[in-house]
C-alpha positions as a Markdown table, in Angstrom:
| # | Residue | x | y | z |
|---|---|---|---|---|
| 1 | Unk | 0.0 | 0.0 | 0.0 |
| 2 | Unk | 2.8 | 2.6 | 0.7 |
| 3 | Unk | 4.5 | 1.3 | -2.5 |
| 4 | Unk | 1.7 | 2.2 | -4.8 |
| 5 | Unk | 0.9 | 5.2 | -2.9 |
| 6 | Unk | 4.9 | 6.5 | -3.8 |
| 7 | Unk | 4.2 | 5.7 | -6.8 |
| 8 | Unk | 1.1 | 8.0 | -7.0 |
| 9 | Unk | 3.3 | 10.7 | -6.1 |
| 10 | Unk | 5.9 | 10.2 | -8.6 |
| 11 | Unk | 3.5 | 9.9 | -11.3 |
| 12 | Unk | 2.0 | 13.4 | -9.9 |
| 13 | Unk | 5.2 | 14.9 | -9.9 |
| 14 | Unk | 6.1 | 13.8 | -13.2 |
| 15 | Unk | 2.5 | 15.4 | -14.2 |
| 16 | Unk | 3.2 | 18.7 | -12.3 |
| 17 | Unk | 6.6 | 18.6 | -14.3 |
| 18 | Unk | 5.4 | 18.5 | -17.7 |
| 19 | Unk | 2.4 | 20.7 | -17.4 |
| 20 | Unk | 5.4 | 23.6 | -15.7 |
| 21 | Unk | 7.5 | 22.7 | -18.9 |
| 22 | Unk | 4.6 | 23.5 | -21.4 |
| 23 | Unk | 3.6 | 26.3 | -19.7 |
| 24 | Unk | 7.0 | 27.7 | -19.9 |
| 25 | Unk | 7.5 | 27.3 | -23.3 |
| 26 | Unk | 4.1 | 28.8 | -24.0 |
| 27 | Unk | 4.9 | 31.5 | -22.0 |
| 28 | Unk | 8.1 | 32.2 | -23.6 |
| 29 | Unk | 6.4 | 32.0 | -27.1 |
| 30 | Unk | 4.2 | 34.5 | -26.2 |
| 31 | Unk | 7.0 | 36.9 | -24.4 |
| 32 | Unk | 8.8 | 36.4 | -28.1 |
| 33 | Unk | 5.7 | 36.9 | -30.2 |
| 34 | Unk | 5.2 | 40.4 | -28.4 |
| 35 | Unk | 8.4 | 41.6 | -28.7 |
| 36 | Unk | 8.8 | 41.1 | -32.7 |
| 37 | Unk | 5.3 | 42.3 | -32.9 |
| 38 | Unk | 6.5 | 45.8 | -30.6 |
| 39 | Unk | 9.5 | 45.9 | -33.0 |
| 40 | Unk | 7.6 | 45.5 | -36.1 |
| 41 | Unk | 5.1 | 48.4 | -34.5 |
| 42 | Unk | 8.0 | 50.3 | -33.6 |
| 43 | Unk | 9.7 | 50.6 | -37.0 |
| 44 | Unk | 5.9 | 50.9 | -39.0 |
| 45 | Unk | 5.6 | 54.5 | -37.0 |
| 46 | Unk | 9.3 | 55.4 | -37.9 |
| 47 | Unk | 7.9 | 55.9 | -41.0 |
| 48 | Unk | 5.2 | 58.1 | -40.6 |
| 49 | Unk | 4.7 | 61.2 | -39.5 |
| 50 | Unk | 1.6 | 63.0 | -37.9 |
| 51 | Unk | 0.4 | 66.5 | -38.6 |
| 52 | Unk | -1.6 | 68.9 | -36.5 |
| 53 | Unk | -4.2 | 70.7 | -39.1 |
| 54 | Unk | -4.9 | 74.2 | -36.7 |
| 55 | Unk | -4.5 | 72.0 | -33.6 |
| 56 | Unk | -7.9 | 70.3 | -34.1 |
| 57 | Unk | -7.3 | 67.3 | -36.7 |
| 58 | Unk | -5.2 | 64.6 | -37.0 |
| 59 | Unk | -3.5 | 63.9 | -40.8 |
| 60 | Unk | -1.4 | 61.1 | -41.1 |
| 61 | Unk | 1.1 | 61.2 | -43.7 |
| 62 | Unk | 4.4 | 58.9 | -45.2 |
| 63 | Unk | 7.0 | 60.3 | -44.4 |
| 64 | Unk | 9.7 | 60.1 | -47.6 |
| 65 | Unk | 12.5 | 61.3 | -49.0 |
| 66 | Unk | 11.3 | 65.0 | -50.9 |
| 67 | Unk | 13.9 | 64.7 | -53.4 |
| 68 | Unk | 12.6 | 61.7 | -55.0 |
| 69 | Unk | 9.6 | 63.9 | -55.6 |
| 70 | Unk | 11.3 | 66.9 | -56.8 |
| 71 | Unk | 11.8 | 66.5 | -60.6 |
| 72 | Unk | 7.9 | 65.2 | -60.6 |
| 73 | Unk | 6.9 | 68.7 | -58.8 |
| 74 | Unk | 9.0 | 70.5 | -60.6 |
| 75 | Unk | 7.1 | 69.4 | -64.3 |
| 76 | Unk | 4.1 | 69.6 | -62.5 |
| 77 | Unk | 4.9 | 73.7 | -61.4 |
| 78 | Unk | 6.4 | 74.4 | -64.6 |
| 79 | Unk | 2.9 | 72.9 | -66.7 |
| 80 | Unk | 0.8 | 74.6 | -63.9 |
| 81 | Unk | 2.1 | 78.1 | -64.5 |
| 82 | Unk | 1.9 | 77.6 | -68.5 |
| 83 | Unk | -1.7 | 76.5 | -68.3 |
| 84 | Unk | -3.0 | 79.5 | -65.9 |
| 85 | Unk | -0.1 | 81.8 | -68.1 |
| 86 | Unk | -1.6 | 80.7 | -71.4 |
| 87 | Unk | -5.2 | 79.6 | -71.1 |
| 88 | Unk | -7.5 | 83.0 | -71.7 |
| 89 | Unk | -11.0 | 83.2 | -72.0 |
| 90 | Unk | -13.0 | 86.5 | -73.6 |
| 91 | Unk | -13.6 | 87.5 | -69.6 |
| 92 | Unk | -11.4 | 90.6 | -68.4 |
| 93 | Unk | -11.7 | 88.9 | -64.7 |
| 94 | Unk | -11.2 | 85.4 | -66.0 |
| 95 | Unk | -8.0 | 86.5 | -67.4 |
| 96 | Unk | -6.4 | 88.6 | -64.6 |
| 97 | Unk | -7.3 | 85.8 | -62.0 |
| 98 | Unk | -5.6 | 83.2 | -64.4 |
| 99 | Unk | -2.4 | 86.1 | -64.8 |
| 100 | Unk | -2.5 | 86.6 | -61.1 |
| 101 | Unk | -2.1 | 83.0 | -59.9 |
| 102 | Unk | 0.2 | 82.8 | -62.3 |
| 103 | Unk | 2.5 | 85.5 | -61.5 |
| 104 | Unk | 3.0 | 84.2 | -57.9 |
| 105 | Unk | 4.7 | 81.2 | -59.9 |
| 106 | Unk | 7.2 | 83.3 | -61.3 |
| 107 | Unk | 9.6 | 86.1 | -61.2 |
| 108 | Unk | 9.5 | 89.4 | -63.0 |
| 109 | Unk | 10.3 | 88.0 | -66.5 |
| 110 | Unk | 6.9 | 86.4 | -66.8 |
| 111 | Unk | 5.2 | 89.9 | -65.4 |
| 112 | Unk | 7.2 | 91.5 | -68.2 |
| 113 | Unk | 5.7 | 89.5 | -70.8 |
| 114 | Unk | 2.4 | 90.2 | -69.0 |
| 115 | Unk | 2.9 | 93.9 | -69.5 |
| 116 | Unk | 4.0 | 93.7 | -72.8 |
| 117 | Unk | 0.8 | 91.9 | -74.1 |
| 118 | Unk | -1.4 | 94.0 | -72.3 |
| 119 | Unk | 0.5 | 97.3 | -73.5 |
| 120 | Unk | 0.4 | 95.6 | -77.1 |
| 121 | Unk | -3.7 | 95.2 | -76.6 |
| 122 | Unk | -3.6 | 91.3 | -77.0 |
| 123 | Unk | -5.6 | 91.0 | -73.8 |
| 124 | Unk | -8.1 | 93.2 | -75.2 |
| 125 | Unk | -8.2 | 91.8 | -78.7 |
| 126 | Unk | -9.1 | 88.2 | -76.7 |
| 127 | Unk | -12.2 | 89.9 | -75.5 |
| 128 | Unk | -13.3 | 92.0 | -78.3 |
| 129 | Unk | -12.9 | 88.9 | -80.4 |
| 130 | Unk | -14.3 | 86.6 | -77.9 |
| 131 | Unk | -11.7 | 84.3 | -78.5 |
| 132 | Unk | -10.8 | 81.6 | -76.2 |
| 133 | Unk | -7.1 | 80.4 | -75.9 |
| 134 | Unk | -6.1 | 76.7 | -74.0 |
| 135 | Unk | -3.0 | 75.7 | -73.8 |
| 136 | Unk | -1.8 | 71.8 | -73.7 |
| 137 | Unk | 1.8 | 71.1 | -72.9 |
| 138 | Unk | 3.2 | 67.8 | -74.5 |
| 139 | Unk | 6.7 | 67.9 | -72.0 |
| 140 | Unk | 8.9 | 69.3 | -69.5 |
| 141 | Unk | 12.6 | 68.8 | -69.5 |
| 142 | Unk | 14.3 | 69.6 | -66.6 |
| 143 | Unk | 17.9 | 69.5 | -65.7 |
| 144 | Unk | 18.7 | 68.6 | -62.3 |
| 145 | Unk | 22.2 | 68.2 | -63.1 |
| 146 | Unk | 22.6 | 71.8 | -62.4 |
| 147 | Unk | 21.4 | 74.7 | -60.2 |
| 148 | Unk | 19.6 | 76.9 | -60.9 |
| 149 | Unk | 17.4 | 73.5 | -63.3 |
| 150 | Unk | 17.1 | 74.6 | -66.5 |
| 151 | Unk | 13.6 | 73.6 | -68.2 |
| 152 | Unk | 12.5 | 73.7 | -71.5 |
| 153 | Unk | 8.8 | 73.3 | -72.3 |
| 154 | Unk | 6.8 | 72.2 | -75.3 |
| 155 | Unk | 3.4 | 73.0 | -76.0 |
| 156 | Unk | 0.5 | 73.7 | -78.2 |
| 157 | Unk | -2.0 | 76.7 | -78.3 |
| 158 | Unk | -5.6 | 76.1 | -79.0 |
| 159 | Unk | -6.6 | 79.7 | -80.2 |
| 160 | Unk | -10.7 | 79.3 | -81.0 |
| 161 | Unk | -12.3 | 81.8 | -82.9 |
| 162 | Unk | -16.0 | 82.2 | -84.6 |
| 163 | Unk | -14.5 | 81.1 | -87.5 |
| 164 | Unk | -11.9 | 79.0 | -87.4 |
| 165 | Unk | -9.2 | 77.4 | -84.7 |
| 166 | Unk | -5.8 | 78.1 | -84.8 |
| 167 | Unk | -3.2 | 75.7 | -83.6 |
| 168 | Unk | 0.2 | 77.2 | -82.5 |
| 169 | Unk | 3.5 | 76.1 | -81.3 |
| 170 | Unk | 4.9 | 77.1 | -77.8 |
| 171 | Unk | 8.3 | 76.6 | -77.2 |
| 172 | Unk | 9.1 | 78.2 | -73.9 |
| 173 | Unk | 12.5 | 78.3 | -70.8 |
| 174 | Unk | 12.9 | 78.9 | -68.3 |
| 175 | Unk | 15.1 | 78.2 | -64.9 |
| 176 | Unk | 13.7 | 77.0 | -61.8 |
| 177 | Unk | 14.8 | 78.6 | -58.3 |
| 178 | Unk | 14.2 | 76.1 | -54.7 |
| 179 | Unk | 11.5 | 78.1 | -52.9 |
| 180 | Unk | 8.9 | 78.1 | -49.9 |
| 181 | Unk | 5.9 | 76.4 | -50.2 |
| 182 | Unk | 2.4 | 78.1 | -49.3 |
| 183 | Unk | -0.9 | 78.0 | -50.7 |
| 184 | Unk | -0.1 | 79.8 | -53.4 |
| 185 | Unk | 3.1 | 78.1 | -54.4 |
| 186 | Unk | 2.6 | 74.1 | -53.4 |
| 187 | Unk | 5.5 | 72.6 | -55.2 |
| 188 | Unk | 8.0 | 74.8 | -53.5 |
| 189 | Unk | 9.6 | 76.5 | -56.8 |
| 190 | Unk | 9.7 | 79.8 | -58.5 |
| 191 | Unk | 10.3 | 80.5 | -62.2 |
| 192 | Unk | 13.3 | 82.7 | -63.4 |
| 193 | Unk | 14.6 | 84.1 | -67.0 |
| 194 | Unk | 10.7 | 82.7 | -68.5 |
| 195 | Unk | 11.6 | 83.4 | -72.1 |
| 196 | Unk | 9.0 | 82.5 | -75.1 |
| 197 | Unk | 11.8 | 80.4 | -77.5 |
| 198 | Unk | 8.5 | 79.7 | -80.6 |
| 199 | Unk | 5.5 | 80.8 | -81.0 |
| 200 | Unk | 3.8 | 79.9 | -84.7 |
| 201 | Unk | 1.1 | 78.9 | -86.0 |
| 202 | Unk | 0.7 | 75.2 | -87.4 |
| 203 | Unk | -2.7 | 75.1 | -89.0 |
| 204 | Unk | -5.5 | 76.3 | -89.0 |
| 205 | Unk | -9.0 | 74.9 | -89.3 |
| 206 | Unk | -12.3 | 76.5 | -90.6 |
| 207 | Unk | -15.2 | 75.9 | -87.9 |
């Protein structure tokens, strides 16, 4: 009787052995599972950032390296400024809000241009005529090789009349200055030595 009840204990201790094992090993699984799932956490956040909109909303946004996206920004300011520049529509305030927004682009050669086609009546002659004017640029080259970039631009003019539509040429340059951005100026650049290369006519097409 006290044989088989020692060996009722050592069978029990055996038991109590085991289940400790398992339950350590469980528990160190889960201790290891937490921490490569706080690391992993830990090094998602690293790459974002969080923005404050006037201290009442919350943006979240990827943080990345701007200069990947500078050459795409840069297109994108240059073909911005040449469609509000160049797109005119037989409305005096149409056309000055278009100039305006434009202007904050760029540096005083494109407000000389400005001048001169207003001094030269163009502006007026769009009205008169109610002519409408678009613009569609077909590229941007940049060179990022150097500073200030150097960019020339190719476009087309759409000039629609009564009568007929007049497609034009635009071959345009321009050098691109690093800048602030704002509201007015997203991509963070400003246009410098804006020079109008061609400007002819291609065809033209009866309405």
């Amino acid at each position: 009787m006290e044989f088989k009840s020692l060996k009722n204990i050592e069978t029990s201790f055996r038991q109590i052995r085991l289940f400790g094992i398992v339950f350590l090993v469980v528990c160190l699984a889960i201790v290891g599972y937490s921490v490569w799932s706080s690391y992993t956490f830990a090094e998602a956040q690293r790459q974002k950032i969080y923005v404050l909109d006037g201290g009442k909303s919350l943006m979240l946004a990827l943080s990345q390296d701007l200069s990947q996206n500078r050459p795409v920004e840069a297109r994108e300011h240059v073909k911005r400024f040449h469609e509000l520049f160049f797109t005119l529509s037989p409305d005096k305030s149409a056309i000055e809000g278009n100039i305006k927004r434009a202007l904050l682009l760029a540096d005083k050669s494109a407000f000389n241009y400005y001048t001169d086609f207003a001094e030269k009546g163009y502006y007026n002659r769009i009205i008169s005529g109610n002519i409408n004017q678009a613009v569609q640029v077909d590229s941007v080259q940049c060179n990022f090789d150097t500073y200030p970039y150097k960019v020339s631009t190719y476009a087309r003019q759409m000039i629609i009349r009564e009568s007929n539509v007049t497609e034009r040429s635009l071959v345009t340059r321009c050098n691109l200055l690093n800048s602030v951005r704002s509201d007015n100026n997203p991509h963070g650049f400003i246009i410098e030595a804006f020079e109008i290369i061609e400007n002819r006519d291609i065809k033209v097409q009866k309405r």
